[in-house]
C-alpha positions as CSV (number, residue, x, y, z in Angstrom):
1,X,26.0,2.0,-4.4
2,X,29.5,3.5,-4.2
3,X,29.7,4.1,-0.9
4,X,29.1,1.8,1.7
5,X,29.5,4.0,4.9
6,X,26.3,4.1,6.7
7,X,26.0,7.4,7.4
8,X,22.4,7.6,9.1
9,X,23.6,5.7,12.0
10,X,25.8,7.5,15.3
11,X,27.8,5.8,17.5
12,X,25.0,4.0,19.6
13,X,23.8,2.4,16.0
14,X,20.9,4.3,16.3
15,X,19.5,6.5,13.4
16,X,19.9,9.9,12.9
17,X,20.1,13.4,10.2
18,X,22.9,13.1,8.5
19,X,25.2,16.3,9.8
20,X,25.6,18.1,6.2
21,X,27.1,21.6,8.1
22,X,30.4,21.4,6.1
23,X,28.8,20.7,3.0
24,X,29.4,23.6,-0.1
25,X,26.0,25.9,-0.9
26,X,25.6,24.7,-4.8
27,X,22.9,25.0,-7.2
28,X,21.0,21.7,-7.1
29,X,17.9,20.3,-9.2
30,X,16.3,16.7,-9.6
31,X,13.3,15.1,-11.6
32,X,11.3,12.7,-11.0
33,X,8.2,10.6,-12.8
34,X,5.7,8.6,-12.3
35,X,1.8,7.5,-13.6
36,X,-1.4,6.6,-13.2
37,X,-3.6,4.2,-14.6
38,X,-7.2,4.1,-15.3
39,X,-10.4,3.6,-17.5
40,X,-10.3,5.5,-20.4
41,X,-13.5,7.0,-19.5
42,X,-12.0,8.4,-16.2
43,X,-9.2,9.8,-18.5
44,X,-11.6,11.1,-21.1
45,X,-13.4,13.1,-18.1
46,X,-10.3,14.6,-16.3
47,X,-9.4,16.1,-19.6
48,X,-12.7,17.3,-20.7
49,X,-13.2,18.5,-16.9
50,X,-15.9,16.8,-15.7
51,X,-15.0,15.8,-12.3
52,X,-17.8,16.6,-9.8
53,X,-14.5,17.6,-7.7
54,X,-12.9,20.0,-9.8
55,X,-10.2,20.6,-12.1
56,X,-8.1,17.5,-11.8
57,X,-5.1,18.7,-13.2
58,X,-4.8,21.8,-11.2
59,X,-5.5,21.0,-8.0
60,X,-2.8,17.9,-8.1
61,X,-0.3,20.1,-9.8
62,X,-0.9,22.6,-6.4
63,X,-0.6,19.4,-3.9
64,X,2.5,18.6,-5.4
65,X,4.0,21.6,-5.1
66,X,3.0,21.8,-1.9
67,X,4.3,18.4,-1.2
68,X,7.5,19.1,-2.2
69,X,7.7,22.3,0.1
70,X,6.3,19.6,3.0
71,X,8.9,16.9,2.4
72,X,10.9,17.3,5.4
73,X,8.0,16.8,7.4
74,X,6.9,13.5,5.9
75,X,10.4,11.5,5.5
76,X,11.9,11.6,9.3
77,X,15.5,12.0,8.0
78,X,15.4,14.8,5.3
79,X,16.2,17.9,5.9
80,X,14.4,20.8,5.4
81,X,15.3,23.1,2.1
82,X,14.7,26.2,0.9
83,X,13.3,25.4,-2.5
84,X,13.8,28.0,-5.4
85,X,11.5,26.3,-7.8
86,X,8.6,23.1,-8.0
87,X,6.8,22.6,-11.3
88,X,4.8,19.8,-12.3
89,X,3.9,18.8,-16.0
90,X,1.3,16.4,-17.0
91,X,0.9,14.1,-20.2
92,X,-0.9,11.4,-21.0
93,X,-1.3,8.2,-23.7
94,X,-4.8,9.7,-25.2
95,X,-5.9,6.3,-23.6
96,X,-6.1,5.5,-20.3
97,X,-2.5,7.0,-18.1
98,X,-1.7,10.0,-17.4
99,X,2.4,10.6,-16.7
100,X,3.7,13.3,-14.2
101,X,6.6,14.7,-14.0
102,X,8.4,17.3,-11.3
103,X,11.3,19.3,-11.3
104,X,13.0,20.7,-8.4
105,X,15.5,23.0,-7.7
106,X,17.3,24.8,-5.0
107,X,20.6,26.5,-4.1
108,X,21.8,25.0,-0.6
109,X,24.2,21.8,0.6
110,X,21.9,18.9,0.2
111,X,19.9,17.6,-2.7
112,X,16.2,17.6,-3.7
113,X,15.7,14.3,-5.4
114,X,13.2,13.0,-2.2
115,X,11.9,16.3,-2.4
116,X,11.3,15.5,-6.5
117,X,9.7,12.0,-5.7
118,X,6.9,13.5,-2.9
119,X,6.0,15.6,-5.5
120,X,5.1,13.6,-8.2
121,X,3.6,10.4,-5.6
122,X,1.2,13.4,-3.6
123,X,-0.1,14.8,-7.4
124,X,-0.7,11.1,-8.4
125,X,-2.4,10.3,-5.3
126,X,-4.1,13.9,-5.9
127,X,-5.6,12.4,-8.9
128,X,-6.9,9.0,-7.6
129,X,-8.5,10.8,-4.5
130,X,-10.2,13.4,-6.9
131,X,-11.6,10.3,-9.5
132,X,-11.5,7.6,-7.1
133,X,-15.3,7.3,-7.0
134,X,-16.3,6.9,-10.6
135,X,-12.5,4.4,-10.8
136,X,-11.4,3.0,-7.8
137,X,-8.7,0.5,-10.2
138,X,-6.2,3.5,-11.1
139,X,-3.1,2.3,-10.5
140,X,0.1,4.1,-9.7
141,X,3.4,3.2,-11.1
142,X,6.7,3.4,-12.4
143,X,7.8,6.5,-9.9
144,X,11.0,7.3,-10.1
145,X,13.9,9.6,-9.9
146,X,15.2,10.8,-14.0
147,X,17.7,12.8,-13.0
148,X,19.7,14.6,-10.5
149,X,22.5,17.7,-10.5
150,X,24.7,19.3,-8.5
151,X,26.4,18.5,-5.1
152,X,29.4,15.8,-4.7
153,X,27.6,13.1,-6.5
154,X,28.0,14.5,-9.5
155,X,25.3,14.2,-11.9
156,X,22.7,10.9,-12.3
157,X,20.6,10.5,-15.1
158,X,18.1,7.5,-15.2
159,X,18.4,4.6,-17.9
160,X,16.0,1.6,-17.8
């Protein structure tokens, strides 16, 4: 961490939304990952579309999106942004995980890496809530930010 002012706190220690009204409008975008494991005949189905509840794929790619736009309302100390873009890719090991990844981007004075990670956590819990009755073992894992432009930061890109 390089800076070790806690800025969530005002004078009465208590917390509160960081004040970003001097901040500079700059074009801003972060990604984000994260995966889900299951049986391979759960995997098998999703991709041959066989869920009794629908397309898999699609309707977690819409939650996400819609996630990200939500953001604000879920994590008490984000602030709201005007997004200019949410996409959502999927992959998978032809086994038994599928791998989602989000990109987000905006132009305004604070970044959308949280914004990033709702994504990718409400599509994966998308999927599990669409298969969970025929797997109730998926697993979800390894989310985390990959990278992150724009704003005073700088830019961050994840290295295991």
């Amino acid at each position: 961490m390089s800076n070790d002012t806690l800025t969530h706190f005002n004078a009465q220690h208590r917390a509160k939304m960081v004040d970003v009204t001097d901040k500079q409008t700059t074009s801003r975008k972060a990604s984000a990952t994260g995966q889900i494991t299951m049986h391979p005949a759960t995997l098998a189905r999703i991709k041959e579309g066989k869920v009794k509840k629908g397309d898999v794929l699609a309707v977690a790619q819409v939650a996400g999106i819609m996630a990200a736009k939500k953001t604000s309302e879920l994590i008490p100390m984000c602030h709201l942004i005007p997004l200019t873009g949410v996409d959502l890719s999927f992959s998978d090991n032809r086994t038994d995980t599928i791998t989602v990844t989000s990109t987000v981007k905006t132009k305004h004075v604070t970044g959308v890496e949280i914004e990033a990670l709702t994504a990718v956590q409400i599509c994966l819990l998308t999927i599990y809530d669409m298969c969970k009755a025929m797997d109730r073992g998926m697993v979800i894992s390894d989310v985390h930010l990959l990278e992150k432009e724009g704003g005073k930061s700088g830019h961050f890109v994840f290295h295991p």
